[in-house]
N, C-alpha and C positions, 0 to 999 in steps of 0.2 A: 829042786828044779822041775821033776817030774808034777807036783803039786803046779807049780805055778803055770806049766803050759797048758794043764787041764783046766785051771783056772780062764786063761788067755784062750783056749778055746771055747767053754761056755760061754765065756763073757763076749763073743764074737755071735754063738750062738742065738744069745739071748737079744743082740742090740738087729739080728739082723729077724730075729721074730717078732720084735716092736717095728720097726720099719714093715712088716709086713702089714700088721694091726692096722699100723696109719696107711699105707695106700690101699688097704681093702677099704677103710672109713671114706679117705677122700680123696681118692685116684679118679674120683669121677669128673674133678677142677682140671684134670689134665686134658682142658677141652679148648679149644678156639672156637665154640660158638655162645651165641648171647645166652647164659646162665642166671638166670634170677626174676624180681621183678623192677619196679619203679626205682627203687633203692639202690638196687645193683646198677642198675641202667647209670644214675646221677655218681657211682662211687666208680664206675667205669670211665665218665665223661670227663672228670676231675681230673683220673691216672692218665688216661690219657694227655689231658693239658702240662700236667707235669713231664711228662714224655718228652713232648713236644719241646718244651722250657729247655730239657735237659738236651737233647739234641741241638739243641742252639746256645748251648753252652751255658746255660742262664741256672746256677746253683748257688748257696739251696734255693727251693722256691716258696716264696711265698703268698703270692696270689695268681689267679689265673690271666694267662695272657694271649690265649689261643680261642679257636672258636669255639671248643668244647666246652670251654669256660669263661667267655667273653663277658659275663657280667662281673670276673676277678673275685669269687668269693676264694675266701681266703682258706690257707693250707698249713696255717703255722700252727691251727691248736691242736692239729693231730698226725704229724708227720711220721710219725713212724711208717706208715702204709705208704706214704710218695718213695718214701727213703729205700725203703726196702725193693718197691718194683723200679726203681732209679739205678738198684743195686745188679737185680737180676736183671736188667737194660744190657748194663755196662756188661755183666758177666757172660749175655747171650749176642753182645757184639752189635748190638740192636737188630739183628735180626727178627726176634722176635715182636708181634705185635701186642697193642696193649689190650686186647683181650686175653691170651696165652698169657702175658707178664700179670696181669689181674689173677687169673685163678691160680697159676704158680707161686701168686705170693699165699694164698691160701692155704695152700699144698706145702710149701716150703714153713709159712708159721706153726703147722701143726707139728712137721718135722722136730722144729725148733721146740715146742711147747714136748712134745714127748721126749725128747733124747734129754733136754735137761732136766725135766720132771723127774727122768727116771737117775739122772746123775745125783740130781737132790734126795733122792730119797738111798739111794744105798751111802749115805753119808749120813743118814739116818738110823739106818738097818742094815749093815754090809751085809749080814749075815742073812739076810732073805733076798737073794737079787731076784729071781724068779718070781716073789711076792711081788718086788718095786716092779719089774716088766707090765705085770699082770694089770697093778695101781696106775699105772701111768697110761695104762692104755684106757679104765674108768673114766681116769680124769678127762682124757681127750676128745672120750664119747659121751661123757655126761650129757643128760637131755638138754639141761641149761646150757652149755657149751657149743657141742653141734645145732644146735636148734640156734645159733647164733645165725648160722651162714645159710642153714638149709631154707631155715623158714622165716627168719629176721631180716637178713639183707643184712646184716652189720655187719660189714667189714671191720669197720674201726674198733667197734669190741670186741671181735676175737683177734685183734692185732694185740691182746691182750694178754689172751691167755699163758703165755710162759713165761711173764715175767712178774704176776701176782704170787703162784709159788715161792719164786726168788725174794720175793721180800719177807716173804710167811718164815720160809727157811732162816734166814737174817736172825730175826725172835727166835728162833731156837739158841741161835750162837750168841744172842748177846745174853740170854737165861744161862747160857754155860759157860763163856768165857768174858763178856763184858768186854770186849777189846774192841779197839780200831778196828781190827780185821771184821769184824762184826757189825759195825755201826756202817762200815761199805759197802758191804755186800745188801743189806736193807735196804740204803739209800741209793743202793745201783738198780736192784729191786723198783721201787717205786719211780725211777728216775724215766726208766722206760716203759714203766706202766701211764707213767703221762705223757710223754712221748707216742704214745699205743693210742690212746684215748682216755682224756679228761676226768669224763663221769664215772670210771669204774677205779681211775688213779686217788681221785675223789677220797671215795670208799674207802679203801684199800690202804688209804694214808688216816683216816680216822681210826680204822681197825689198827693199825700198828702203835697209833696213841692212846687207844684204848688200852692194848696190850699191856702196854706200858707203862702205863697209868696204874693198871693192877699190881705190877710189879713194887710199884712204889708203893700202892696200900699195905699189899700181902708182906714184902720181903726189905720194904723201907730201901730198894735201890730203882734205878730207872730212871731217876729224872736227867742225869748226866745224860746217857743214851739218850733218852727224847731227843734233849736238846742237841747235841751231835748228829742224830739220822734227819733232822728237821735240817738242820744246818748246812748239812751236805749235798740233800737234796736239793738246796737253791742254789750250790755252789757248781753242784754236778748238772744243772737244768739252768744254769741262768740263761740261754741263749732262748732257751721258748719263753721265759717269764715273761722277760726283760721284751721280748718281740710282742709279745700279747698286753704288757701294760703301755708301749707307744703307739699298737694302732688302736689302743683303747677298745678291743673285740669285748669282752665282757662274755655274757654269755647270748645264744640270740633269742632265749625264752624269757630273758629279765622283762620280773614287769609280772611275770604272769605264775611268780607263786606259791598265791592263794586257789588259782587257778586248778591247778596240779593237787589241792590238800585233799582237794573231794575226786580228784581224777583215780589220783593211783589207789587213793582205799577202794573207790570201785571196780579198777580193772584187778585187783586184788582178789576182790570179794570173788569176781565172774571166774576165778581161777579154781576157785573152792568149789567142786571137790577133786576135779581136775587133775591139780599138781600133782593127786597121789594116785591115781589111777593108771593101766597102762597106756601108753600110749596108743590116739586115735580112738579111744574107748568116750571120750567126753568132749562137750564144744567150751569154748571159752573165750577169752582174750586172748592168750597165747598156753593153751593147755600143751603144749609140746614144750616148753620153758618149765623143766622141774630136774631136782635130785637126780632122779631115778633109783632103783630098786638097790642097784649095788651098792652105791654111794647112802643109801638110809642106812644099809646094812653095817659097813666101815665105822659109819656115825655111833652105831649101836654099842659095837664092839669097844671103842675108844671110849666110850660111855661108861660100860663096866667095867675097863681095865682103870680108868681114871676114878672112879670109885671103892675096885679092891685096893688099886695103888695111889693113896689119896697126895701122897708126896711129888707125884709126877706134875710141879708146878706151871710148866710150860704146855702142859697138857690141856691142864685145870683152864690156865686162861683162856688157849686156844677155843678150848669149847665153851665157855664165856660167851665169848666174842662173836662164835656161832649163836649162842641161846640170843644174843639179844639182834643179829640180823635177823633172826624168825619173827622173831617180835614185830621188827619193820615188815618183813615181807608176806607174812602170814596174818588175815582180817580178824585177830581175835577182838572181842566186843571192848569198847572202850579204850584198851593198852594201844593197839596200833594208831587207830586217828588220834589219841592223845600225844603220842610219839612223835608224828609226822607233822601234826599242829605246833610242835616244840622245837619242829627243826629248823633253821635260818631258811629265812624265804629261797637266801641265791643255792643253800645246799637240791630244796625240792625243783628249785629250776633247772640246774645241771642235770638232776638225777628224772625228770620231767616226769612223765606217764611211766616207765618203763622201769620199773626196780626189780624186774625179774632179773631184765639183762646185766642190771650192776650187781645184783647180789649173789647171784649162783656160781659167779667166776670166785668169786671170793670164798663161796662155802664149801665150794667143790675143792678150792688149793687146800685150806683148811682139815677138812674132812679126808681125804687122803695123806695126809701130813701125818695125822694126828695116828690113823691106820696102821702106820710103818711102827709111828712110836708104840704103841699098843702091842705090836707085833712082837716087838723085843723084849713084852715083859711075859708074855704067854710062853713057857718054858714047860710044862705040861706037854708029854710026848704024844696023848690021844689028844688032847685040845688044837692040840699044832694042828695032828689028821685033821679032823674036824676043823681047821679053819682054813686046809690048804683044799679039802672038799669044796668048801662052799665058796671060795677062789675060782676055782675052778668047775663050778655051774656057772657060778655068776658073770665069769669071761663070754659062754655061749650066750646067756641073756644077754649081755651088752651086742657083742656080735649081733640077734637078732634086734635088738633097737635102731643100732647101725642102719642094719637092711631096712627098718621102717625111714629109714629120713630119707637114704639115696632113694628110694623107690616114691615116696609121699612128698618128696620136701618142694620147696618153688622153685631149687635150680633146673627143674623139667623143663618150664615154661620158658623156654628159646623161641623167638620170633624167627620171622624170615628175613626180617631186612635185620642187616647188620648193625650194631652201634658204634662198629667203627666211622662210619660214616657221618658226615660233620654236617646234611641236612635233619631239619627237624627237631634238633636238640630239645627236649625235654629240659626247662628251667624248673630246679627248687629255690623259692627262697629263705628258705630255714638257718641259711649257714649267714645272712646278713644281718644287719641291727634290725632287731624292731621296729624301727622308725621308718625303715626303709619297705617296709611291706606292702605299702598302695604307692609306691612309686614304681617296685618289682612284681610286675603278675607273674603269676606263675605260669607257663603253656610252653608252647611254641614258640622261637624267636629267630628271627633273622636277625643275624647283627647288622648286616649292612643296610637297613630300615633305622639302626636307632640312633643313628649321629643325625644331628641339629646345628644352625648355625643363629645364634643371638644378638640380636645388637648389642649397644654399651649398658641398655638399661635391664639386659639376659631377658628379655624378651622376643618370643620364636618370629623369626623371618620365613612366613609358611613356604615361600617357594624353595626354600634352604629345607627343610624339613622332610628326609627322606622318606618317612613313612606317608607322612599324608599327601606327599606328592603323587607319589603312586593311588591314594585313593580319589585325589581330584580330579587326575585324567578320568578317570572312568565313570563319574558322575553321570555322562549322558548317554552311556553304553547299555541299553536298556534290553540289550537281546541278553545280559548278563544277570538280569533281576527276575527273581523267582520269590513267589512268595508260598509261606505257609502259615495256617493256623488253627496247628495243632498244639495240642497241650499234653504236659507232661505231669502227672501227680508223682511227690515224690512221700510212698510211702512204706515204711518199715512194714516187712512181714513179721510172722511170729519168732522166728530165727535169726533175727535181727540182721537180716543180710539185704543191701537198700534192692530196689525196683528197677531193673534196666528197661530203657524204651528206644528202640532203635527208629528213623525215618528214612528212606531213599532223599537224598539230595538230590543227586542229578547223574545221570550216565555219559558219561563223553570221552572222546578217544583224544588224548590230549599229549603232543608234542614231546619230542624227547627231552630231560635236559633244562623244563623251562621250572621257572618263579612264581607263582601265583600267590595270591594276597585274597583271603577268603574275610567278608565283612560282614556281617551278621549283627543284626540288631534285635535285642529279646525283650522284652519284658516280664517282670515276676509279680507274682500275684501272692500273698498270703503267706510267705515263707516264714516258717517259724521251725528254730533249733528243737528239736524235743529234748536236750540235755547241756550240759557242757562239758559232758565228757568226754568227747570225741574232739581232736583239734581237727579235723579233716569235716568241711561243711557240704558244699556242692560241689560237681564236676559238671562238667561239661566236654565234648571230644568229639572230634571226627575221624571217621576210618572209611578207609575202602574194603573190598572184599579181600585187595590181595594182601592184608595185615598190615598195612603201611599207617601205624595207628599214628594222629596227629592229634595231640593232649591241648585243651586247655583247660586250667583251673580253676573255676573261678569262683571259689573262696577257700582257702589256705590262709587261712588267718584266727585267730582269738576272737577277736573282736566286730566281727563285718561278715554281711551275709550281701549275696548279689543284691543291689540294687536297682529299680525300678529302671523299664529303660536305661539299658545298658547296652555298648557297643561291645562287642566282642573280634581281636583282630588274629587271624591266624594265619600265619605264614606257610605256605607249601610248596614243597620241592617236589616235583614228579621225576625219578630217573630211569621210564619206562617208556616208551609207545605202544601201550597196551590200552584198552581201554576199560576204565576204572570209576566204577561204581563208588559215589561216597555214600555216607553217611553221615547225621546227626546222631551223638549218641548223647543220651543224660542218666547220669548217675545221681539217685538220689541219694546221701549217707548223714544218721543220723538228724534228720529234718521231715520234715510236709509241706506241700506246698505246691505250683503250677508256674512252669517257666512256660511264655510263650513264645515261639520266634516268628519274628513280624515278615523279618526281609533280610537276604541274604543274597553275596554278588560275587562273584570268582575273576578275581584279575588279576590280569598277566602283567609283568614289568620284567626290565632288563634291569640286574644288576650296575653294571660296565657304567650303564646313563642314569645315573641317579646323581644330582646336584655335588653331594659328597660323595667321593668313588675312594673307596680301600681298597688298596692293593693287596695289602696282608696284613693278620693280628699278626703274627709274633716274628716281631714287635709289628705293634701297631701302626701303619704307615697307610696316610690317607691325603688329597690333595681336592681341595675346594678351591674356587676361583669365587671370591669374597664381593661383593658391591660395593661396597662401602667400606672406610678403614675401622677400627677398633669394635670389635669384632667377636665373637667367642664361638669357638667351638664345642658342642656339649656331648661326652660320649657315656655309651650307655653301660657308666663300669662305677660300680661304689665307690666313692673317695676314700684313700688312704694316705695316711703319710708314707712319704718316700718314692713316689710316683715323679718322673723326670720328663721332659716334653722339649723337642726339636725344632723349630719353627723355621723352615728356610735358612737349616745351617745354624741357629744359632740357639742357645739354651734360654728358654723361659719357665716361667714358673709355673706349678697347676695349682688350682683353684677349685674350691667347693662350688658348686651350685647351689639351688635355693631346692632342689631334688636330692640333693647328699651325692649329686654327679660328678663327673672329673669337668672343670672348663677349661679351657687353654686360651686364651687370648692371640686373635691377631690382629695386629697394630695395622698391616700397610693391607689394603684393597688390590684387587687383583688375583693372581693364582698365588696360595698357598702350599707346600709339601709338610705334614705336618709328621711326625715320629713320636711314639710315645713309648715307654717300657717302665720295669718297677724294678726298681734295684735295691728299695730297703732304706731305711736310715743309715749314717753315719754311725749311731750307738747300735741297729742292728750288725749291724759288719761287726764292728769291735766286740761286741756280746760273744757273735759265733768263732769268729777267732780265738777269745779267750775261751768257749768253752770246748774248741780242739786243741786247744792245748792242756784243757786240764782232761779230757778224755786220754787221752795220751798218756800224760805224767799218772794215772788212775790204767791204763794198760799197765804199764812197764811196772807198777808197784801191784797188781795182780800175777803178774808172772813171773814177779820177786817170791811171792807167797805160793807160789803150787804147790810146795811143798808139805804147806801146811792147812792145805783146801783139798787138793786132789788124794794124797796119801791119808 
C-alpha cells in the first residue's frame, strides 16, 4: 500500500511538471489578440464561420455560410480543428470569442499531444516515467512541431501532432500481440490524424504500410494486419471519405504535380545547412523546421541500442521508416529527386512545397518511440547515469529553444484592428478547385457587392449587378480621380526578400461607418517570374497609417501573372472618423518587372440601396425586386452539392453557373425573398450518423478493454 501511494504521488507529481512544460511552451495562445500572420488571419476567419454555423445550430459543418467565409470554402477535409473549437464553444457556454476559442485550441491540442504521448510511452517503458515526462515534453518542442504554430501558421498540422504517435504505438502492439486490440488502436490512430489534417495523415498511413510491409518480408506476418488497419480506417472515417468523394474536393493543388517535383527539392536544398544548425544561426526556406538537437540525439541512441540489440524488430523497422523519410526530406544528389519523381503526381500535390511540415511530425513520433524502447534495453547502472545526464541537459536546451520561438516566432505580429471584425476579410483561394481560381481573386471582398441577377440566357442585367452598380454612379464624379505615374520595379535583392515601394494615395477625413469602393486601373510592363518555385507571384495592397491593412492579390495562382491593363477592385470599410492616410503598397515576390498605376477613384455606396439587398448570411437571406420573370440569381459562393434555396416560401433547386457559382432561379418578376443554406447530401447525413454510431460502438469496446490498455 505504502508502495503504491508513493507511486500515486509521483505520478501526480510528474503529470503536473509536464503540464507545467506545456504552458511555459505555449501559455503565450492564452491570448485574445490577433496572433500570427496571413495564415492565421484565414484559419481564424473559417473558426469563426464555424462558430457562427454552430450557434445557429447548424452541425456538423461543412462549408462556410457566414461573412468570414462567404465564398463557402469548404471544412470537411480537415475538421478536426472546427470540431474541437465547436467543442471548447460548447464547453465555454459561448462566451468565449473565436479568437480566445482559436488559440485554446492550440493550447488545449498540445495538452492533448503531451499527456497522451506521455501515457504511450510509459506503456512502453513503465519503468522510466520521468524519462517518458522528459521525451514527451522533446516531442512537443521539437523544432519541426512548434515551429508549426510559431512560425508556419498551420494550425491544421499541428491539430496533428498527438495522434501520429497513437498510430506509431499501434505497430508496436501489433509486432507484439497481432490482435484486434492492436489493428484499433492503429486505425484509431490514423483515423484522427486525417481528421487533423490530410497531408501528414497521408504520410503517416504509408509509414504504417511500410512498417508493415517489412513485417511481412522480415517475419513472413503483417499482411492480415495491413489489411484489417486499412480496413477500419474507412470504416472508422467513412463520414469524411464518403463527404469528400460527393463534393468531389480532390485536392486544390491537382494539376500541378510536376509543378512541386522541382519545388520541394529546392526549398529542401535552401534548408541545407540550416536544418542542422542552431536555431536563427542560418537563413533559409523554413530553417526553424528541423529535429533539433535532442531528438538527433534519441535518434543516436536508438541507433546503437538497435544494433547491439539486433533482435529488437519493431525497432529495426521503425528506424527503417525514419532512414527512408530522410531520404525524401533531405537533398542527397540524385536518391531524393529520383524519389520524389517516382512518387504519384496526387501524393506530391497533397504533400505540395512543404515536406518539412509532413515529415518532422512523423519522425519526431518515431524518434521518441523508438527512445523509450532503447531505454529498456540500457540496464548498465553508469550508462543509465549517463543517459539520465544528458536527459537532463538536454530538457534545459529544449527549454531554451522554447524561449527562441515565443520571443522570434510570428505570433508577435498582432495588428491593431481586430479580425474578429467581419469588414475587410482577407480572401484565400487555395482551399477551392483549381478551376475556380480566375473566377476567385484573392483580396478584399464585400460580399454584399457580389450577388448578380441574369436573365434566362445567365447573362448579367448590369443594373442588377451590385458591384458595378456602385462603380457606374461614380463615372462622372471627377473630384474623386487622382492620377499617378509612377512605377514600381519589382526586384529581388541578394537575400532573396522582394522590394517594397510604398506611395501616398490621398489624405482625407472620411466619415464614420461608411463603404467605399476603391478602383484602380494598372498596367504591367515586362513581368517575368524568375522561377517557379515560389507559388506566391505579385501582391498588390493598400494601408493607411493606422494599420487598417486592405490585401489585394493579384496573382495567387500556378499559372498567370497580372495582366496587361488590369482593373483592380477593392472594397473598404472605414470604422473611424479619423483622418487616414492611404496608401499604395506593391510587393514584389519572386519576379521583375514594373506595374504602373494609371487611375484610381474612391467611392462611397450604401450597402441597404444596392439593387440586391442581404439581409443576413447565416443563412443566406436576400430579396431583389426582379424585371422580368425567369430569372437567376448568381451568388458569390462555389457550388456544391447539397446546397438547398427558398424562393418566396417555396423550395427550388440550385444550379451551377457557367463560373462554378451557386444560381437560383426566379420564375415570377416582381419582389423576391430568397433563403439559402447547405445542409449536406442525404448520403452525407446517413455517412455521419453511421459513423456516430460506430464511434460509439468503438467507445464502449475501448472501455471494455482498459483493462488490458491502461494496466
Amino acid at each position: 500500500m505504502k508502495k503504491l501511494a508513493s507511486f500515486k504521488n509521483t505520478e501526480y507529481l510528474r503529470l503536473f511538471f509536464l503540464f507545467c512544460c506545456v504552458f511555459y511552451a505555449y501559455s503565450c495562445f492564452l491570448s485574445a489578440s490577433n496572433m500570427g500572420a496571413g495564415d492565421a488571419k484565414w484559419y481564424q476567419y473559417i473558426l469563426h464561420d464555424a462558430l457562427i454555423q454552430f450557434h445557429h445550430h447548424i452541425f456538423p459543418v461543412y462549408v462556410g455560410q457566414s461573412e468570414f467565409n462567404f465564398i463557402g470554402a469548404t471544412d470537411i477535409r480537415a475538421p478536426y480543428y472546427f470540431l474541437l473549437g465547436q467543442l471548447l464553444d460548447f464547453l465555454t457556454w459561448g462566451l468565449a470569442n473565436s479568437l480566445i476559442i482559436q488559440h485554446l485550441i492550440v493550447f488545449m491540442n498540445a495538452i492533448i499531444a503531451a499527456f497522451l504521448f506521455y501515457f504511450l510511452l510509459t506503456r512502453i517503458a513503465p519503468q522510466h516515467r520521468w524519462q517518458a515526462t522528459v521525451v514527451s515534453f522533446f516531442y512537443i518542442t521539437c523544432p519541426g512541431i512548434i515551429g508549426l504554430i510559431y512560425f508556419q501558421d498551420s494550425y491544421h498540422a499541428f491539430m496533428a501532432i498527438p495522434y501520429v504517435p497513437l498510430a506509431i504505438y499501434g505497430l508496436i502492439l501489433i509486432n507484439q500481440k497481432n490482435n484486434l486490440f492492436s489493428y484499433i488502436i492503429t486505425a484509431l490512430g490514423l483515423t484522427l490524424t486525417w481528421l487533423a489534417h490530410p497531408p501528414i495523415a497521408l504520410w503517416t498511413t504509408a509509414i504504417i504500410c511500410f512498417f508493415l510491409a517489412l513485417q511481412i518480408v522480415f517475419l513472413r506476418k503483417g499482411f492480415i494486419a495491413l489489411i484489417c488497419v486499412l480496413s477500419l480506417l474507412m470504416i472508422f472515417n467513412c463520414w469524411q471519405f464518403i463527404s469528400i468523394s460527393i463534393l468531389n474536393l480532390g485536392n486544390e493543388c491537382a494539376g500541378h504535380g510536376a509543378h512541386f517535383l522541382n519545388s520541394v527539392f529546392n526549398k529542401l536544398s535552401a534548408d541545407v545547412p540550416a536544418a542542422f544548425l542552431p536555431l536563427g544561426w542560418a537563413n533559409g526556406e523554413s530553417p526553424d523546421l528541423q529535429l533539433g538537437y535532442a531528438l538527433w540525439l534519441m535518434l543516436a541512441i536508438s541507433l546503437f541500442v538497435a544494433i547491439r540489440w539486433p533482435l529488437q524488430n519493431s525497432m529495426r523497422n521503425l528506424l527503417l521508416c525514419v532512414f527512408v523519410l530522410f531520404l525524401f526530406l533531405f537533398p542527397f544528389p540524385y536518391i531524393n529527386q529520383k524519389l520524389w519523381s517516382l512518387t504519384p503526381d496526387f501524393v506530391r500535390e497533397i504533400t505540395t512545397a512543404w515536406a518539412q511540415q509532413r515529415f518532422y511530425v512523423i519522425i519526431a513520433a518515431i524518434t521518441c518511440i523508438c527512445a523509450m524502447m532503447a531505454f529498456t534495453k540500457i540496464q548498465a547502472l553508469f550508462f543509465r547515469k549517463i543517459l539520465n545526464v544528458l536527459l537532463f541537459g538536454l530538457f534545459f536546451w529544449n527549454v531554451y529553444q522554447t524561449y527562441y520561438f515565443i520571443h522570434h516566432g510570428q505570433i508577435q505580429k498582432d495588428g491593431e484592428i481586430s479580425w474578429l471584425k467581419s469588414h475587410n476579410i482577407f480572401f484565400y483561394n487555395y482551399t477551392l478547385y483549381p478551376q475556380l481560381r480566375d473566377t476567385y481573386h484573392e483580396g478584399t471582398i464585400d460580399p454584399m457587392l457580389k450577388s448578380k441577377l441574369l436573365d434566362s440566357k445567365q447573362a448579367i442585367l448590369p443594373e442588377y449587378d451590385n458591384e458595378q452598380v456602385v462603380i457606374s454612379k461614380s463615372l462622372n464624379l471627377k473630384n474623386t480621380e487622382i492620377y499617378s505615374y509612377q512605377s514600381f520595379p519589382f526586384i529581388i535583392n541578394k537575400n532573396n526578400q522582394p522590394v517594397k515601394k510604398d506611395i501616398p494615395l490621398l489624405k482625407i477625413k472620411i466619415p464614420d461607418n461608411q463603404n467605399f469602393l476603391l478602383v484602380a486601373s494598372i498596367s504591367t510592363k515586362q513581368l517575368k517570374q524568375l522561377s517557379d518555385d515560389n507559388y506566391i507571384g505579385y501582391s498588390f495592397a493598400i494601408s493607411s497609417h493606422k494599420n487598417t491593412h486592405l490585401y489585394f492579390n493579384a496573382s495567387y495562382r500556378f499559372d498567370a501573372l497580372p495582366t496587361e491593363n488590369s482593373k483592380v477592385l477593392l472594397p473598404i470599410f472605414i470604422d473611424n472618423n479619423e483622418e487616414n492616410e492611404l496608401y499604395f503598397t506593391l510587393n514584389g515576390i519572386n519576379g521583375h518587372g514594373k506595374i504602373l498605376i494609371e487611375s484610381y477613384k474612391l467611392i462611397k455606396y450604401d450597402a441597404d440601396s444596392l439593387p440586391i439587398h442581404i439581409e443576413s448570411f447565416t443563412p443566406y437571406k436576400a430579396q431583389v425586386k426582379t424585371p422580368i420573370s425567369n430569372t437567376y440569381l448568381e451568388i458569390f459562393k462555389q457550388y456544391l452539392p447539397g446546397y438547398q434555396a427558398i424562393v418566396n416560401g417555396k423550395a427550388v433547386a440550385v444550379f451551377k453557373s457557367k463560373n462554378n457559382l451557386i444560381l437560383i432561379p426566379l420564375k415570377n418578376s416582381g419582389n423576391n425573398v430568397i433563403t439559402l443554406y447547405y445542409k449536406g447530401t442525404q448520403l452525407m447525413h446517413l455517412a455521419f450518423i453511421l459513423n456516430m454510431i460506430i464511434w460509439g460502438m468503438l467507445l464502449i469496446y475501448l472501455i471494455r478493454q482498459r483493462y488490458k490498455f491502461i494496466i
